[in-house]
C-alpha positions as CSV (number, residue, x, y, z in Angstrom):
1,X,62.9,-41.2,-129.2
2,X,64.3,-38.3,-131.7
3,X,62.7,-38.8,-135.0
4,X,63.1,-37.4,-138.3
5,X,60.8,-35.5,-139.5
6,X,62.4,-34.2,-142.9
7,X,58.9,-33.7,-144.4
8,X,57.4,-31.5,-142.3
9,X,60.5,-29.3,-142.0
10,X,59.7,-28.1,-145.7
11,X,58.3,-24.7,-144.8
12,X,56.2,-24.4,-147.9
13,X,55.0,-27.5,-149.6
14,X,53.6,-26.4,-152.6
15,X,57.3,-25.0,-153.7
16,X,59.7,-27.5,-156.0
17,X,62.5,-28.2,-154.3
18,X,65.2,-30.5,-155.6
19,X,66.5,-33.4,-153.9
20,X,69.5,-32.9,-153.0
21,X,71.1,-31.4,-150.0
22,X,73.0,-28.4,-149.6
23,X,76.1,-29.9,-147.7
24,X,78.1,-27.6,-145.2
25,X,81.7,-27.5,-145.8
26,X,83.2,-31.2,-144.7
27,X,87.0,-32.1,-143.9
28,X,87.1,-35.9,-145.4
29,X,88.9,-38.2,-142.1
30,X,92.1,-36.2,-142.1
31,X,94.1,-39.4,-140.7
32,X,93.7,-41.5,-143.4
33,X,96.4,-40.5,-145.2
34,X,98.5,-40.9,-141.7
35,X,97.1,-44.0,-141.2
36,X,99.4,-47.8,-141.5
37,X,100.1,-51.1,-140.1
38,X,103.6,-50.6,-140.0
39,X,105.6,-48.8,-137.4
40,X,106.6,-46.1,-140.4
41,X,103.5,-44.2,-140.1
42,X,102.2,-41.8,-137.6
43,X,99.0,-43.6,-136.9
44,X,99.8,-47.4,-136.6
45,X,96.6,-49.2,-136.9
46,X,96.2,-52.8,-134.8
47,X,93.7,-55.2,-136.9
48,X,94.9,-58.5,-135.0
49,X,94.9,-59.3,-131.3
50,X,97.9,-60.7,-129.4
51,X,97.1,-63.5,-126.8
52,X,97.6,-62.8,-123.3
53,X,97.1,-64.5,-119.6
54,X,93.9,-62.5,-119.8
55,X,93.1,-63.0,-123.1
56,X,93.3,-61.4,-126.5
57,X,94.4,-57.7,-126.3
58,X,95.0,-55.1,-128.4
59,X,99.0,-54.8,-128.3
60,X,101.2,-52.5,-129.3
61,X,105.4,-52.6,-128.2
62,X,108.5,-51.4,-128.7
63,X,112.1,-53.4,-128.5
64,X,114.4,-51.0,-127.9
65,X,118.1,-50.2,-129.7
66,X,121.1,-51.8,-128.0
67,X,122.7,-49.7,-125.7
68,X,126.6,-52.1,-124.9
69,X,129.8,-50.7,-127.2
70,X,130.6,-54.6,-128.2
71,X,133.2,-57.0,-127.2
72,X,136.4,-55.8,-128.3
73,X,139.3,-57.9,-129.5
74,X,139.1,-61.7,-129.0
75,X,138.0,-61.4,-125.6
76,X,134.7,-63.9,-124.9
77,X,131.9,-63.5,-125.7
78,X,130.3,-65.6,-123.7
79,X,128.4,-64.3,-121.2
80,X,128.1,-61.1,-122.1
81,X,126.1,-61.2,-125.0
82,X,123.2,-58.1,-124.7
83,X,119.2,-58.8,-124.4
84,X,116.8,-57.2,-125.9
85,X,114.5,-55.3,-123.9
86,X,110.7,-54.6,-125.6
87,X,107.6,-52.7,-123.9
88,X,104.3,-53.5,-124.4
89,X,101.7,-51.2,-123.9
90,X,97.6,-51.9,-124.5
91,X,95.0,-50.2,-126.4
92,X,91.7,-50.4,-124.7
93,X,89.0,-51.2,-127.4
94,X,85.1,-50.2,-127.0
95,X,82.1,-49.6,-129.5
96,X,80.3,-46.7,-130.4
97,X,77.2,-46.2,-132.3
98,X,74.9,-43.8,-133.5
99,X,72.0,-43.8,-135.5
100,X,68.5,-42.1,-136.7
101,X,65.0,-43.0,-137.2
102,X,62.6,-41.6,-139.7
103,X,59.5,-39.8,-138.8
104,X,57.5,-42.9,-140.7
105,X,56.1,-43.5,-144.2
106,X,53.5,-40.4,-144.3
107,X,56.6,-38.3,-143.9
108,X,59.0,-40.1,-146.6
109,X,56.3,-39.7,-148.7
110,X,55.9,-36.0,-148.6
111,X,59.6,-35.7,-148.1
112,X,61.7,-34.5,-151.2
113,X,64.9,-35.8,-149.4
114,X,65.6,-39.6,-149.8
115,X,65.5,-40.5,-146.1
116,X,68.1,-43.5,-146.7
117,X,71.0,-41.0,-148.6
118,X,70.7,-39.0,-146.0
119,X,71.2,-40.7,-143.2
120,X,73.6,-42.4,-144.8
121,X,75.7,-39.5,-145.7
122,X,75.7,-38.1,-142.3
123,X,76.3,-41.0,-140.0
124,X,79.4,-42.0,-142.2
125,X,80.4,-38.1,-141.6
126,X,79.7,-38.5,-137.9
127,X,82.4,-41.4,-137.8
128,X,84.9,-39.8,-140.1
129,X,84.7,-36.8,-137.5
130,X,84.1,-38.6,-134.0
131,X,86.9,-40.8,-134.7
132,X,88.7,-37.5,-135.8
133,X,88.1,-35.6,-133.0
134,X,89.4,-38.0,-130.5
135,X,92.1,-39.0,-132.2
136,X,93.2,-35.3,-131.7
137,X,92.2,-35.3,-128.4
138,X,94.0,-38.5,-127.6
139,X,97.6,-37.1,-129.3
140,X,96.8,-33.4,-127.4
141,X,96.5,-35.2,-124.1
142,X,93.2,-33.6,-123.6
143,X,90.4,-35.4,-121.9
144,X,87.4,-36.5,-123.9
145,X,85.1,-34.2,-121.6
146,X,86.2,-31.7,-123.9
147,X,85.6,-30.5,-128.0
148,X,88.5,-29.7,-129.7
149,X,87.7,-26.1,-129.5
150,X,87.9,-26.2,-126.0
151,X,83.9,-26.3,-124.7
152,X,82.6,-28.6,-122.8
153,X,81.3,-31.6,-124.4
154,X,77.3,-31.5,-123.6
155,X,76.1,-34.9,-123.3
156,X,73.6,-37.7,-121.7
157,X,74.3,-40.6,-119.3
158,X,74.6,-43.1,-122.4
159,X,76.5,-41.1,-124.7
160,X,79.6,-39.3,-122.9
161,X,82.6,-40.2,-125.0
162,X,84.6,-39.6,-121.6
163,X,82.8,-43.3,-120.8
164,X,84.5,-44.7,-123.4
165,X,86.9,-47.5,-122.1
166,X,90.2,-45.7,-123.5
167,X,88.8,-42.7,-122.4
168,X,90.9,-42.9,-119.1
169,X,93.8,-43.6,-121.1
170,X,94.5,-40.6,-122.3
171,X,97.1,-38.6,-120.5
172,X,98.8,-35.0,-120.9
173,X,101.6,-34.3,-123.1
174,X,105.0,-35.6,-120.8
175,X,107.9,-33.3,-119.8
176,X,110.3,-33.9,-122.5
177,X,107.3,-33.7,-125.2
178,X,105.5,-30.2,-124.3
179,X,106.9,-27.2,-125.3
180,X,105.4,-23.3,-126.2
181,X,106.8,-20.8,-128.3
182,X,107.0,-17.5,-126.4
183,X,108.1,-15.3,-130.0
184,X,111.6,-15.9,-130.0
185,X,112.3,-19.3,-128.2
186,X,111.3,-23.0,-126.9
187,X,109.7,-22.9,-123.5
188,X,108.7,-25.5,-121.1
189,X,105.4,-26.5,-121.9
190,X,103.1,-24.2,-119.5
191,X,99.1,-23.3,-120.8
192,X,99.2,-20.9,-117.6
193,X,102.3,-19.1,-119.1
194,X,100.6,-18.4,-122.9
195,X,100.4,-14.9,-123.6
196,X,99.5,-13.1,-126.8
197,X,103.2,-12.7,-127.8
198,X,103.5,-17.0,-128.4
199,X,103.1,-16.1,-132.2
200,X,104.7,-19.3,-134.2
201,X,107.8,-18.4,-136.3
202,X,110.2,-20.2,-138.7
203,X,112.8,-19.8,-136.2
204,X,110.2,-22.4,-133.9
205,X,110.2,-25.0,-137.0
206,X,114.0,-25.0,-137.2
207,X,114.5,-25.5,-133.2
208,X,111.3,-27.5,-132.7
209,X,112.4,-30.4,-135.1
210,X,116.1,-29.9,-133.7
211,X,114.6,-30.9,-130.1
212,X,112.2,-33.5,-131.7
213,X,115.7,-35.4,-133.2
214,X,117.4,-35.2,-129.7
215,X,114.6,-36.7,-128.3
216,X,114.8,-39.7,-130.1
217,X,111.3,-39.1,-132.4
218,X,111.1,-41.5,-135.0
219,X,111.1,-39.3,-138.5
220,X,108.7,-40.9,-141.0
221,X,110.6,-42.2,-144.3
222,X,109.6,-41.1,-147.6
223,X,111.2,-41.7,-150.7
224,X,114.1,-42.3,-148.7
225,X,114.3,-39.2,-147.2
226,X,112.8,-38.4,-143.9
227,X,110.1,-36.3,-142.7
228,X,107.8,-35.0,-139.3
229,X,104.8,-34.0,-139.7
230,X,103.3,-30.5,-138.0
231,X,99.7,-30.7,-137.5
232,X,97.8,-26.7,-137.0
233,X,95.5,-24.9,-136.9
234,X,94.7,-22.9,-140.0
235,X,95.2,-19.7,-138.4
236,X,98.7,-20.9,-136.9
237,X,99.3,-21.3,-140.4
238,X,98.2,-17.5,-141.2
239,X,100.9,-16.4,-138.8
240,X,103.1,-18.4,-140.1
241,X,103.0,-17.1,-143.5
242,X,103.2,-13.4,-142.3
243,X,107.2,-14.5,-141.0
244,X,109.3,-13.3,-143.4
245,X,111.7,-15.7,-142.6
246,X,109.3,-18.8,-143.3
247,X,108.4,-17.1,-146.9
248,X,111.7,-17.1,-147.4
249,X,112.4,-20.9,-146.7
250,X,109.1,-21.9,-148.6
251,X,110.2,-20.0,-151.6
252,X,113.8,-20.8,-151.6
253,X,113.5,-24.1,-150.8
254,X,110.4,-25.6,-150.3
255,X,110.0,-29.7,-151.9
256,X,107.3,-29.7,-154.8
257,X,106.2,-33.0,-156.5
258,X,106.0,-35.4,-153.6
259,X,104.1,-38.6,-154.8
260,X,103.1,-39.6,-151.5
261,X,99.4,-38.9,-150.6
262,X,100.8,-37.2,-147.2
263,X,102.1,-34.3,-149.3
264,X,98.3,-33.7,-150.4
265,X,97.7,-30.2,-149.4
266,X,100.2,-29.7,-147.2
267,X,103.5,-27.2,-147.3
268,X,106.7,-28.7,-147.0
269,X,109.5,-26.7,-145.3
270,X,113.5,-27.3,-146.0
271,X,113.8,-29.2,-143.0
272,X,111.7,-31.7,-143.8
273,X,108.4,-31.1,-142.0
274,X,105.4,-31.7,-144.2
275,X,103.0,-29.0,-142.4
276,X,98.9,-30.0,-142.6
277,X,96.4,-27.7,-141.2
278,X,93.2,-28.7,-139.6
279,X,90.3,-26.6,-138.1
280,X,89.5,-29.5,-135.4
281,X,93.2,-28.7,-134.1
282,X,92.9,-27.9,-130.4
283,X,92.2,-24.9,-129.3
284,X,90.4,-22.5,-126.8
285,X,88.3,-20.7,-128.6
286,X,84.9,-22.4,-127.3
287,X,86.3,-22.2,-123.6
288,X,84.3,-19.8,-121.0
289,X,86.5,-17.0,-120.4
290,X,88.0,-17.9,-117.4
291,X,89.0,-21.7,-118.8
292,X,91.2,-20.5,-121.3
293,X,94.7,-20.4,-121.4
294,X,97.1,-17.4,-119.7
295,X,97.8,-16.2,-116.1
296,X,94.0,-15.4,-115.7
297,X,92.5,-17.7,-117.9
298,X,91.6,-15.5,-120.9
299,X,94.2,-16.1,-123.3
300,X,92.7,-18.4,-126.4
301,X,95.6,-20.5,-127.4
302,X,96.1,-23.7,-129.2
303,X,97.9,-26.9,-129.1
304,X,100.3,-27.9,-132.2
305,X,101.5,-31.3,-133.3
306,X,105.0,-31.9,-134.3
307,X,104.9,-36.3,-135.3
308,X,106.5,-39.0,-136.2
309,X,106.1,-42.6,-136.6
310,X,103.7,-44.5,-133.8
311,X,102.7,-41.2,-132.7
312,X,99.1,-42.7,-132.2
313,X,97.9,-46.5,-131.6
314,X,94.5,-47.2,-133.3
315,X,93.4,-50.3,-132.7
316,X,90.1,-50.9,-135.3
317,X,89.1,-54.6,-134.2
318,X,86.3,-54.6,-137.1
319,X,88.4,-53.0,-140.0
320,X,84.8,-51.3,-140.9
321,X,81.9,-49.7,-139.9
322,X,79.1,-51.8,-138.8
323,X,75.5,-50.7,-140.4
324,X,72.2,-51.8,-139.5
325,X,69.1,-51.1,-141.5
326,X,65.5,-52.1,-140.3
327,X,61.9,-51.3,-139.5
328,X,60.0,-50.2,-136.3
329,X,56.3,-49.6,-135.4
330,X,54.9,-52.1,-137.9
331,X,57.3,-51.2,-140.8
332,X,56.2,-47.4,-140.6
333,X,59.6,-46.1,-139.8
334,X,63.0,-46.4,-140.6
335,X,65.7,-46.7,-138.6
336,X,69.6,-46.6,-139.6
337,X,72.3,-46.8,-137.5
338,X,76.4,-47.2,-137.6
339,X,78.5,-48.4,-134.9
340,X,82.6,-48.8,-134.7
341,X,84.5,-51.0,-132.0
342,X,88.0,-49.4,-131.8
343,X,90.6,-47.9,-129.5
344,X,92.7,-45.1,-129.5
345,X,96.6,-44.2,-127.4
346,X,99.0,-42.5,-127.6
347,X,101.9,-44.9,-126.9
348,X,104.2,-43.8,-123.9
349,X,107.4,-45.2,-123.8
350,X,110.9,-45.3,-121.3
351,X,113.0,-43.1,-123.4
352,X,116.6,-43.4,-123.0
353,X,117.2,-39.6,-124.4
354,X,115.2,-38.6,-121.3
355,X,117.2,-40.1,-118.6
356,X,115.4,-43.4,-119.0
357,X,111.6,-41.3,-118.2
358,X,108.7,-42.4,-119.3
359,X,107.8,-40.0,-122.4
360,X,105.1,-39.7,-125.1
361,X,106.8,-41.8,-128.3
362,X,106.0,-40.4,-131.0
363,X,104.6,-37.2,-130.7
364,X,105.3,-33.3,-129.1
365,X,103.2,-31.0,-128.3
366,X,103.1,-27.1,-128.8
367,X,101.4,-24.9,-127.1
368,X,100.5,-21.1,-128.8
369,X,98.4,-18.3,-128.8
370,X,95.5,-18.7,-131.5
């Protein structure tokens, strides 16, 4: 058992300290603004079950356009009239909790720190990024084994996230989704191909939501106009700004004033993409050398994401974290813990754009140098 001792890790006692906490630097749950029951948002979240043969499931499906030209003239009809064809695909659900313990009531007493705030603050900050962190994951199709930064996760029997029952769900970006910028064009999607030279440009904005388009991704609508959204990491972003060509387009005709909370901190480009930067992006960085990206596995890269609508399924069967406060060893110690039952995919679809393949929906990946 791992208790909290926040007492005795004052170094000197007899000093006044004050009672609040010096917080490090947080990212609030970056999805939320993302984040809708309806199939025009990039996260679609799944509150209600849909009954089944084998019960109630977490369900998410798509019913596809109409491919026939019509009847033409007065010929009949009947007959010929076209059906509908829907996929269904399921989001496996599963619960995960967390929680701390206080060292016991000798220690809250000498403790300046309110044991309750603070375990408080940081388990709701431990959801807001575990969900986070996996919802990234899920939409990179990387496995959970991994942080976003490329290291391997270090964990116990009980706790492995890769355990998780959508865990095994989660699968790699699909031909017609993954694609790297090699400097001056789209590639096929390839991390043993990154080199140094896949700096991001404007020119891969322009072609990049071109090929998103032909693909059949769903643009978000806003206002009545549409929009993608391009999800990077910050120093992605710093490249981007050294392009003169992407200066140029921000300057000349970049959209100010957007009322929409997914405008909030982000840039938006002439073509539409609202562009968001995130440091939990994936990326290499933490990878041994050797794991990385490149011909010899030494090349820290990073994995973009170019969305649209139903780009990720989040199926949140409690609509709220669950707390639990209590008492152990005769009342002496605390304890306060936080679970969430929920389920994450990234919905995979036949796409007719793709010679009728099965492709990721509503997302494309792109892979770069970091």
């Amino acid at each position: 058992m791992a208790y909290t001792p926040l007492g005795a890790q004052q170094p000197q006692q007899q000093r006044a300290w004050v009672k609040e906490s010096i917080r490090v630097f947080r990212e609030n749950f970056f999805f939320n603004k993302f984040t809708g029951k309806g199939d025009n948002s990039i996260v679609q979240m799944v509150t209600e079950l849909k009954r089944t043969e084998k019960g109630d499931r977490a369900m998410i499906g798509l019913v596809q356009e109409m491919r026939g030209s019509g009847i033409v003239g007065d010929n009949d009809i009947a007959g010929r009239r076209e059906s509908l064809e829907s996929d269904w695909v399921e989001i496996h659900t599963d619960q995960l909790r967390n929680g701390v313990t206080s060292k016991g009531r000798v220690d809250d007493q000498r403790s300046v720190f309110d044991f309750r705030t603070e375990a408080r603050d940081k388990l709701a900050y431990w959801r807001a990024k575990t969900a986070e962190d996996l919802m990234i994951l899920t939409a990179s199709g990387i496995s959970y084994q991994y942080n976003t930064d490329g290291s391997v996760r270090s964990v116990g029997a009980q706790d492995d996230p890769h355990s998780l029952e959508f865990a095994a769900d989660v699968t790699a970006p699909t031909s017609g989704r993954h694609f790297a910028f090699d400097g001056s064009s789209l590639v096929g999607g390839d991390t043993t191909a990154v080199t140094t030279g896949f700096v991001p440009k404007y020119g891969m904005i322009v072609d990049a939501m071109a090929e998103a388009r032909t693909r059949g991704i769903k643009p978000l609508n806003l206002g009545g106009k549409e929009h993608m959204v391009y999800l990077c990491h910050p120093k992605t972003f710093a490249r981007l700004k050294k392009d003169a060509d992407f200066r140029d387009a921000i300057v000349t005709g970049g959209v100010r004033g957007e009322q929409n909370p997914i405008f909030t901190g982000a840039t938006v480009t002439m073509d539409g993409l609202i562009i968001h930067t995130n440091t939990r992006v994936f990326n290499t960085a933490g990878a041994a050398s050797g794991s990385k990206w490149g011909a010899d596995g030494t090349v820290d890269g990073t994995r973009s994401l170019l969305m649209g609508c139903q780009a990720i399924g989040y199926a949140d069967l409690w609509g709220s974290a669950q707390w639990y406060e209590g008492k152990e060893d005769d009342d002496a110690k605390n304890v306060i813990s936080i679970a969430m039952y929920f389920g994450l995919l990234k919905p995979r679809f036949a796409s007719r754009f793709d010679n009728d393949t099965v492709q990721d929906f509503g997302v494309m990946a792109l892979d770069l140098t970091l």
